[in-house]
C-alpha positions in Angstrom: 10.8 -28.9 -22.1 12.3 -26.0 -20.4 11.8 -22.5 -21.6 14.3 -20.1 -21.5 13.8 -16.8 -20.2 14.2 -13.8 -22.7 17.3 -11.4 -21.8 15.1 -8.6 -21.6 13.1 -9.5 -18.5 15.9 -10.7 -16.8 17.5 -7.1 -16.8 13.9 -5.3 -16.2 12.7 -7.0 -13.3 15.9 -6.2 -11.0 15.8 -3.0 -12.2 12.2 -2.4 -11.8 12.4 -4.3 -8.0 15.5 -1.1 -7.9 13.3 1.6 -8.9 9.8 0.6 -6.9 10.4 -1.5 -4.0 14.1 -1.0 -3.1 13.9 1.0 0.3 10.6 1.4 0.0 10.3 1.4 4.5 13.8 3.1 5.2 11.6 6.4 5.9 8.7 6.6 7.9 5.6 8.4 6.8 6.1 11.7 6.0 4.1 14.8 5.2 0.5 15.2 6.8 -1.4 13.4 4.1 0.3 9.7 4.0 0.1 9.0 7.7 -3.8 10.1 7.3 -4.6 7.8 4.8 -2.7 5.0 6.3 -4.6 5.5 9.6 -8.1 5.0 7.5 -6.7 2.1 5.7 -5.7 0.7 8.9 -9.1 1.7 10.9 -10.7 0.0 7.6 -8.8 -2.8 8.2 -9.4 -3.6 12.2 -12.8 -2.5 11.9 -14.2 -4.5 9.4 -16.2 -1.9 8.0 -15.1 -2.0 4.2 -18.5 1.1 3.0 -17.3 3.7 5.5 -14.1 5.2 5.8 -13.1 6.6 9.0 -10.6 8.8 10.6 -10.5 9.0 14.1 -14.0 7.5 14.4 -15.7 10.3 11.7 -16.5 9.4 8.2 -14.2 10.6 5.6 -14.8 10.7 2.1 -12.2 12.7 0.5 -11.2 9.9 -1.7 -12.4 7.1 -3.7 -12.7 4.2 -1.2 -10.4 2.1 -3.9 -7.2 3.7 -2.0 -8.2 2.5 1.5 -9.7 -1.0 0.3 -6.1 -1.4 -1.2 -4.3 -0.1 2.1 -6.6 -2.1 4.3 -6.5 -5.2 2.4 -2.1 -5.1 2.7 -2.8 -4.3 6.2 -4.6 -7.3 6.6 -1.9 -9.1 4.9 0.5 -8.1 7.5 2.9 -6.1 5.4 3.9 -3.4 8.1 3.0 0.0 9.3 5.4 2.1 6.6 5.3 -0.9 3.7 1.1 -1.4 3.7 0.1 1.8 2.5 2.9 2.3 0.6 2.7 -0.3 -1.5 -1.3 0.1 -2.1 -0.8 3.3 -3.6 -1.1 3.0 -7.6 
């Protein structure tokens, strides 16, 4: 038997897709803190080393690793430069 869908998530999942996700790439990474953690993410990522976070080769810790276990693990999934560590961020 089919189940129909209730009205209300069929006008709050377009609009939520419109307020989170819509755009989400159009602008590259700005400011001097989101291309920084998107770099760890990414080292985290190619290196393999999931304890240590590291910028430019030197352990940083000025976050809870949960941020750039989430980053890494969209990078992994292939999502893109701009879209990977934006879409990690809770």
């Amino acid at each position: 038997m089919l189940r129909k869908i209730p009205r209300d998530a069929v006008i709050a999942l377009p609009l939520a897709y419109l307020l989170f996700f819509f755009h989400l790439t159009a602008v590259g990474l700005i400011g001097p803190d989101e291309p920084r953690y998107a770099s760890i993410g990414r080292e985290m990522a190619a290196s393999g080393d999931w304890i240590t976070p590291r910028l430019n080769g030197q352990p940083w810790f000025e976050k809870p690793a949960l941020l750039y276990w989430m980053q890494a693990t969209a990078f992994r999934a292939h999502l893109g430069p701009e879209l990977a560590p934006r879409l990690a961020v809770p």
